[in-house]
Backbone bond lengths (Angstrom), bond angles and torsions (degrees), N, CA, C in turn:
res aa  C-N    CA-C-N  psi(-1)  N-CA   C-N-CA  omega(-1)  CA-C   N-CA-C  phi
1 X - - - 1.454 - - 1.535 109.29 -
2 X 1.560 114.44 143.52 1.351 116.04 -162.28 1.591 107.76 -89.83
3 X 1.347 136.76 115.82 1.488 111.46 -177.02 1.203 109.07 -95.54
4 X 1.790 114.48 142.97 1.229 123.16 -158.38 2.409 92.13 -90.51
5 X 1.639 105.61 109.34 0.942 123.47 122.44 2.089 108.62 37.58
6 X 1.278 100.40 -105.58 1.285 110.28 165.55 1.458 112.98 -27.18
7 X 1.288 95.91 -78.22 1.398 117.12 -167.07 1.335 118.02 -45.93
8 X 1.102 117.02 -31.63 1.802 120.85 -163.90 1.886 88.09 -108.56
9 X 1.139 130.84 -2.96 1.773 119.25 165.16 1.497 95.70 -85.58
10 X 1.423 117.17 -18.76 1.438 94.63 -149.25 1.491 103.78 -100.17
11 X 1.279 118.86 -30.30 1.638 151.42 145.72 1.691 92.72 -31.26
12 X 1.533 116.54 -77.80 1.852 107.13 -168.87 1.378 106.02 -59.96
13 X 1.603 122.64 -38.21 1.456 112.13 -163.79 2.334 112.08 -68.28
14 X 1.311 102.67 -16.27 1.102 127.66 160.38 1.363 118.40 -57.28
15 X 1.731 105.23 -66.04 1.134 94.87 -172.03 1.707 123.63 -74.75
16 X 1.549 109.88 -28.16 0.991 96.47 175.25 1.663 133.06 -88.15
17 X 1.242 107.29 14.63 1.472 118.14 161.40 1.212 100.40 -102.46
18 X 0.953 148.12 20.15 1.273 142.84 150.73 1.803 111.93 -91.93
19 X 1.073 115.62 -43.61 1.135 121.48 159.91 1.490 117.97 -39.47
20 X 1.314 125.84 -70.86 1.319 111.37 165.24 1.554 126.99 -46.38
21 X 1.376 108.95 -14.76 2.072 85.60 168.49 1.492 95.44 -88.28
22 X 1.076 139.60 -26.30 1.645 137.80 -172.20 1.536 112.66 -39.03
23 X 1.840 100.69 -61.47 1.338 123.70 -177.14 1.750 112.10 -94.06
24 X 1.503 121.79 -13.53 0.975 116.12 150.84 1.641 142.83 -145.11
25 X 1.489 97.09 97.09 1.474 101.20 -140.29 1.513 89.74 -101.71
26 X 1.096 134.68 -39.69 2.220 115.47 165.33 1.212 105.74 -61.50
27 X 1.569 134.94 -41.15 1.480 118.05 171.15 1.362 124.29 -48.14
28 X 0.992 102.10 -57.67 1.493 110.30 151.17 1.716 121.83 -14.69
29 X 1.306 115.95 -96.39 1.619 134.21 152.54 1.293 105.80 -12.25
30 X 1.724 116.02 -67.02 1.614 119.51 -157.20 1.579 99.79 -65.71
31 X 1.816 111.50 -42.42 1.737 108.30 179.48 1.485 114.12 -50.10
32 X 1.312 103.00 -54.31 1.822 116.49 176.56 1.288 118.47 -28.83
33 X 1.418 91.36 -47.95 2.071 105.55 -161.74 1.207 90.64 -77.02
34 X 1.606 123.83 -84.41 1.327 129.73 172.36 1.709 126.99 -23.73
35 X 1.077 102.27 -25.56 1.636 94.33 -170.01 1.694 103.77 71.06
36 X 1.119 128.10 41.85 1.260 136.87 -167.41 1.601 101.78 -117.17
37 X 1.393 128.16 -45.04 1.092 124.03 -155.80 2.037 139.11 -42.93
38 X 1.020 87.89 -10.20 2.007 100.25 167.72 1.354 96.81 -72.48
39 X 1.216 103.93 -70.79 1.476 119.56 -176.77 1.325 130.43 -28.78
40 X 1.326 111.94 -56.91 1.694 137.04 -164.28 1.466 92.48 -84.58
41 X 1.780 121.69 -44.02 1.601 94.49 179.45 1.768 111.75 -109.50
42 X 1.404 129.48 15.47 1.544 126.95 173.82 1.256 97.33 -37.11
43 X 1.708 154.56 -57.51 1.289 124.22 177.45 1.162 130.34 -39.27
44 X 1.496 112.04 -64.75 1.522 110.69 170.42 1.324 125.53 -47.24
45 X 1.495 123.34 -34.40 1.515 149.11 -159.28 1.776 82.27 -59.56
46 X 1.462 101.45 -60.48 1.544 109.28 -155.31 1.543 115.75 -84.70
47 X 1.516 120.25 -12.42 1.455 114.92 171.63 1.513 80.97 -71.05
48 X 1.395 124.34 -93.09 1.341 140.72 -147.89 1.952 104.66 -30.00
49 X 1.212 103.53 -60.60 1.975 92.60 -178.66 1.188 88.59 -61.50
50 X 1.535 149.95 -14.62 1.834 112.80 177.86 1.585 96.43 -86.19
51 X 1.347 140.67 1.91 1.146 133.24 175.05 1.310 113.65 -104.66
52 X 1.357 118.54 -2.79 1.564 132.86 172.27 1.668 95.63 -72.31
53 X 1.850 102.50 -77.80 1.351 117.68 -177.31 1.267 121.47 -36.66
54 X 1.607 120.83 -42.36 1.222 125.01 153.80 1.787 125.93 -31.02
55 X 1.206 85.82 -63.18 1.602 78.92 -161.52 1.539 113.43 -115.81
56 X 1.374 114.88 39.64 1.417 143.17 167.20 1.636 118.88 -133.18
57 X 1.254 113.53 -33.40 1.116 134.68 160.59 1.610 104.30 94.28
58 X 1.270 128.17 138.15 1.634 139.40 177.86 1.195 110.33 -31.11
59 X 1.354 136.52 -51.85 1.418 112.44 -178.91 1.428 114.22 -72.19
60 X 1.428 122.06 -39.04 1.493 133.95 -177.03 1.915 98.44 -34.92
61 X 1.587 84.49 -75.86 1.514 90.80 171.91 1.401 148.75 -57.83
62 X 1.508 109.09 -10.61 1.627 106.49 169.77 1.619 98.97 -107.35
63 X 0.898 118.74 -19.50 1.870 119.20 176.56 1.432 94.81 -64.44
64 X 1.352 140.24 -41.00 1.614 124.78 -158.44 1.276 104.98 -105.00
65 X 1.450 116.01 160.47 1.163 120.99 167.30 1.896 119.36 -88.25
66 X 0.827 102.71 -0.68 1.677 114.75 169.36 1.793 127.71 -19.19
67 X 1.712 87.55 -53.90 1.625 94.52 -174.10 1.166 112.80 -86.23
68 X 1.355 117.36 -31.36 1.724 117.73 178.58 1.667 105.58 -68.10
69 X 1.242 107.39 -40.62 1.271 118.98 -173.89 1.699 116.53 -45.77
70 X 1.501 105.52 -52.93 1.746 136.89 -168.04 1.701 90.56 -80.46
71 X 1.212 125.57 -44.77 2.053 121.28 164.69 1.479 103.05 -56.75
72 X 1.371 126.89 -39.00 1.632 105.66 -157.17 1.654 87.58 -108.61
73 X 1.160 123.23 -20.96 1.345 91.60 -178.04 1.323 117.10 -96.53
74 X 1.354 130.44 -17.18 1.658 155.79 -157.80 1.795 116.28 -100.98
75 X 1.609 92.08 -54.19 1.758 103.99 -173.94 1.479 88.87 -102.94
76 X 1.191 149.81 -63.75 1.276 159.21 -159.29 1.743 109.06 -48.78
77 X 1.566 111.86 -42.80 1.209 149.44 -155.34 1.672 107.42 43.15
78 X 1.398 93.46 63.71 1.980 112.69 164.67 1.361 94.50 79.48
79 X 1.189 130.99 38.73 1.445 128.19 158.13 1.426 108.86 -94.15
80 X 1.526 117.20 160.50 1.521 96.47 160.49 1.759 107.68 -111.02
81 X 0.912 91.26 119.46 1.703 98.72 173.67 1.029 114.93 -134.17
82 X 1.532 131.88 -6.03 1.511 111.75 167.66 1.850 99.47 -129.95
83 X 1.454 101.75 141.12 1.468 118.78 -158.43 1.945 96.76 -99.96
């Protein structure tokens, strides 16, 4: 079966922001409360999109709205805070 492209960036950019509440779920909380949250996870922020870009490839990933999408709706919890 052929996987459609879209679908499977938008599926990883999901999953791997989801991953960060797994392994960090009071950071999480403490960003929330604080108004901290870019901040507290930009490490993780920045391995994970080089593992997006990786394996979707650079244009895939800056053409879609996927990854911002999977931060504000996933890590953010439906805020918008990352552009």
């Amino acid at each position: 079966m052929v996987q459609d492209p879209k679908q499977k960036a938008r599926r990883l950019a999901r999953a791997l922001i989801s991953d960060m509440l797994v392994y960090h779920p009071e950071k999480r909380q403490q960003g929330i409360r604080d108004g901290t949250l870019p901040q507290l996870f930009r490490d993780e922020i920045d391995k994970s999109w080089q593992e997006y870009v990786e394996q979707v490839g650079q244009e895939m990933a800056q053409s879609t709205p996927y990854w911002t999408e999977a931060l504000n709706e996933i890590l953010a919890g439906g805020k918008t805070l990352f552009s």
